[in-house]
N, C-alpha and C positions, 0 to 999 in steps of 0.2 A: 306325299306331302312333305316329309321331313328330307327329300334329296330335293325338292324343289326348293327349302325353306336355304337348304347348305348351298345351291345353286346360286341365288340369291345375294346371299350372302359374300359368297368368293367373288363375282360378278362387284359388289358395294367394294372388297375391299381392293381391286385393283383399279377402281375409279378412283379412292381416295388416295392410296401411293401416288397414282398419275396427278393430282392434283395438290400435293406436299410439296415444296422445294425441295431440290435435290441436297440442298447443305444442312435440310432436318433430319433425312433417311436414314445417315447411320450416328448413331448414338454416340461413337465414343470421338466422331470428328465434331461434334455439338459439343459434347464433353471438353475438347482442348479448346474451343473456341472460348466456352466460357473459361477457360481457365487461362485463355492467353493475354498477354500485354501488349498492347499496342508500343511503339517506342516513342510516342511524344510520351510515356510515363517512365518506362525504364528505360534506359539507350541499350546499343546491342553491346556485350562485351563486359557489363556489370555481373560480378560475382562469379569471377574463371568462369567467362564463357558459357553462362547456365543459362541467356539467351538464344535460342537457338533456332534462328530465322529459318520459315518453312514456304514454298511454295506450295497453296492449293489452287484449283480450280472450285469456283461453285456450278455445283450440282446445275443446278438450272441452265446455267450459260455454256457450261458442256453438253448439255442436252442438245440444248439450239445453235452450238456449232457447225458451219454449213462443212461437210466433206471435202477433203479432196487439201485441208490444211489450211483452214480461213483460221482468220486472227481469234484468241479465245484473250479474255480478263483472267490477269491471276491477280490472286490477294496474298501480302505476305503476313501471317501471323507469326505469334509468339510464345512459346509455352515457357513456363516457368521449373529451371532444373530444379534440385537437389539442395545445390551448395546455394543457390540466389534465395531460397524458399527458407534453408536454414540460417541466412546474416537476414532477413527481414522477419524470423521469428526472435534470432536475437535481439535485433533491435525494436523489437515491439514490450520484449520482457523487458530491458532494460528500461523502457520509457515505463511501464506500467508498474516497475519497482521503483521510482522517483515518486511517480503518484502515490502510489500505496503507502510510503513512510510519510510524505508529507500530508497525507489525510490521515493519519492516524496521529501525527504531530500536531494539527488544527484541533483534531477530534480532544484529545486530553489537555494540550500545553497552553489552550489560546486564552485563560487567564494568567499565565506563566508571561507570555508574549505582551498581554495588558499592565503587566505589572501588580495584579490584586492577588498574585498568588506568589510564594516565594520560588515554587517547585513544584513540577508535578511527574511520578514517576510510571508506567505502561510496558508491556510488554509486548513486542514485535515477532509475530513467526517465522520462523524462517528455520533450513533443514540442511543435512548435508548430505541426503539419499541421492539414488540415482535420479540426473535431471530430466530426462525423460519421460519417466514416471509421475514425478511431482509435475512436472508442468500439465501433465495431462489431466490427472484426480486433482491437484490442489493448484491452481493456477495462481490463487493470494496467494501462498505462502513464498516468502523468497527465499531462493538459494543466498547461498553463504556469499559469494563474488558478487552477487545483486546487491546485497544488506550492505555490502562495505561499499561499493559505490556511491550507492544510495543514501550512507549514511556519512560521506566524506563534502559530496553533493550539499546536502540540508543544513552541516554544520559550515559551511563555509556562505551560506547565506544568513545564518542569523546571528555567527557569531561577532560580526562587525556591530552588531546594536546587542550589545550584553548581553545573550541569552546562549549557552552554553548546554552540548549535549552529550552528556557521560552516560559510557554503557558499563552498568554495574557487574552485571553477569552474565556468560554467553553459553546457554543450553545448548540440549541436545533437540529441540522442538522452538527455542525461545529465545528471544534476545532482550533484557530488564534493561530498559534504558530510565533515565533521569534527567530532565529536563528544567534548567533554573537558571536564576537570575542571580549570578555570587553573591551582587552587595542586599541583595533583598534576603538573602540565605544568614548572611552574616548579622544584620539586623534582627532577624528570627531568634539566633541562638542566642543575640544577647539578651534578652528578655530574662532576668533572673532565677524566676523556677528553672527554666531551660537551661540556661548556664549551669544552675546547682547536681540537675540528676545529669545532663551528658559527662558534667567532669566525674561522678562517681559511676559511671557507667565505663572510662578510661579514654572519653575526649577528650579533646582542646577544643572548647566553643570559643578561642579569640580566632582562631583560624581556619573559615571553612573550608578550604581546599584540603588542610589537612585532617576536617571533617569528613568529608564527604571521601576520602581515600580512605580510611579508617572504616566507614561503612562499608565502602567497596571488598573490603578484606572479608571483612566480618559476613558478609552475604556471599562472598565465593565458598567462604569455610563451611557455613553451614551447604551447600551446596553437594558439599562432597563427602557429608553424611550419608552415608551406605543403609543405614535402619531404616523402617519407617518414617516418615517427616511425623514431626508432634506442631503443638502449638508454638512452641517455644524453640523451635528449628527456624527463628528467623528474628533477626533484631527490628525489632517493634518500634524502636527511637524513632525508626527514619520516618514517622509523624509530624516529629519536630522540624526536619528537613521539608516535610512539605507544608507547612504553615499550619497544621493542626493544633487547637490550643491544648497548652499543658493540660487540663483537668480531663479531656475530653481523650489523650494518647496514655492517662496515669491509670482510667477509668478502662481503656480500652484493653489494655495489660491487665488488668485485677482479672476483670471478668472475663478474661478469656475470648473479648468479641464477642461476649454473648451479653444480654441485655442492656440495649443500646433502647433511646428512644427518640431518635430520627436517623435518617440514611440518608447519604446524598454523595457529597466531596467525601466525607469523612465520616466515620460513627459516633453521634452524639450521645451524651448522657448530662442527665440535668433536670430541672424544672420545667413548666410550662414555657414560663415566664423566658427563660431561656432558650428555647426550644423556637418559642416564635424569633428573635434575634437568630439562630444559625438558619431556622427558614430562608430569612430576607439575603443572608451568602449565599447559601445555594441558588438564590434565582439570581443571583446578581451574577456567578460563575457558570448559570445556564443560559443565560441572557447574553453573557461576554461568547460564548460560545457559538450561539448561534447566530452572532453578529459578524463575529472572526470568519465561521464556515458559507455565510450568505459573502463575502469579501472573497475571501479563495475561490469560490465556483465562479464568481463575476471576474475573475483572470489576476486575483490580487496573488502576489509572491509571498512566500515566508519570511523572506527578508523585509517585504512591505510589511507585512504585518508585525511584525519584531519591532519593524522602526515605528510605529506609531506611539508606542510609549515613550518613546526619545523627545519627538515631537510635543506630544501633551505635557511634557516637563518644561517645554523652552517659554 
């Protein structure tokens, strides 16, 4: 029973070889097929030669070749080298570090970009490990040569409509960047409370640029405190830089960030009565947001989006 059952069996499976095409039989000639390029995609001769035009026969048609040297079809494929495989990973990372900063610039700046924010500041990953490694476990994260492209890229499309992108601090895992509008910046600090504690803090609120370099100092130095980070391992001002009201960045400094009573942009403290007022900002800077990011995914530019506030001033 059981050699008749094997008998059987051998018998099924040399009727279905006979009936596969010859070009499914072996595995790893299926294997380069899908992996080859035809050259209306790549030409031959892209990436030193990593095109490397091959002559086959298919299986089939070599079957039914009549003897004696009758004409057979050859197919030429294309496999893809080494050096062609590693400039089209290049240039895939490089496109996908363009996206990545400029989604993460929609994601926090695009009340910054509307103008109802003065500033808004975020931090961006990116590593200087072996690239190899990262690309493979952390494929977001960008290398260090990505960020600066990427990040030379972004500001030259938004800085022609006022919107200006300073990187405060450059980790070992992170990049603090700062994203604002000068004259809306300098409008912020003159607000008088603001004026009063940044000058006793050892600003110049007439001058934001020489603000916001003054912050930059101040956030590299604590940086390169070797102890433990505390609370107070970070200058708390740049509230003021990002349009938080004085009572609410005076409030946030006392208590340590602790007993706040709403979260959103910013840590509120206050009243009810108050409370419903910073509500209606927060929907109005989740609302700008999700208006800016439905605009970017429909094909809008950063620099479109930058100049809309230009626009709604004329």
């Amino acid at each position: 029973m059981a050699r008749a059952k094997a008998g059987r069996k051998r018998r099924w499976t040399a009727r279905a070889k006979e009936s596969i095409p010859g070009r499914f039989r072996s595995s790893s000639l299926a294997s380069e097929r899908m992996l080859g390029y035809p050259n209306s995609y790549l030409p031959q001769g892209v990436g030193d030669n990593s095109m490397r035009p091959r002559k086959e026969q298919r299986g089939s048609e070599r079957n039914s070749a009549a003897p004696g040297g009758a004409a057979t079809t050859d197919r030429i494929t294309f496999s893809m080298g080494p050096t062609l495989h590693k400039e089209i990973h290049e240039l895939t990372r490089s496109v996908e570090a363009y996206a990545s900063l400029e989604q993460d610039l929609v994601r926090y700046a695009s009340p910054v970009f509307a103008g109802i924010r003065p500033a808004a500041m975020f931090s961006c990953p990116i590593t200087c490990k072996d690239p190899d490694q990262i690309r493979i476990a952390h494929p977001q994260v960008l290398l260090e040569s990505e960020y600066e492209h990427a990040l030379e890229n972004c500001r030259a499309q938004v800085e022609p409509y006022g919107v200006r992108i300073e990187e405060l601090a450059r980790r070992q895992t992170s990049a603090l960047l700062l994203v604002c509008r000068p004259n809306l910046v300098q409008t912020t600090l003159a607000h008088p409370p603001t004026t009063h504690n940044l000058a006793a803090l050892g600003y110049k609120p007439s001058d934001a640029r020489a603000c916001i370099e003054e912050l930059r100092a101040r956030i590299q130095a604590f940086d390169r405190i070797e102890r433990s980070r505390d609370f107070w391992d970070f200058p708390h001002e740049v509230g003021y830089f990002l349009g938080y009201p004085h009572v609410d960045v005076v409030a946030y400094t006392r208590n340590r960030g602790r007993g706040y009573c709403a979260h959103g942009t910013w840590q509120a403290y206050g009243c009810a009565r108050r409370m419903a007022a910073i509500a209606s900002i927060f929907a109005s800077h989740e609302a700008c947001t999700n208006a800016y990011w439905k605009l970017y995914l429909e094909g809008a530019s950063l620099g479109s989006l930058a100049a809309l506030y230009e626009v709604s001033r004329v």
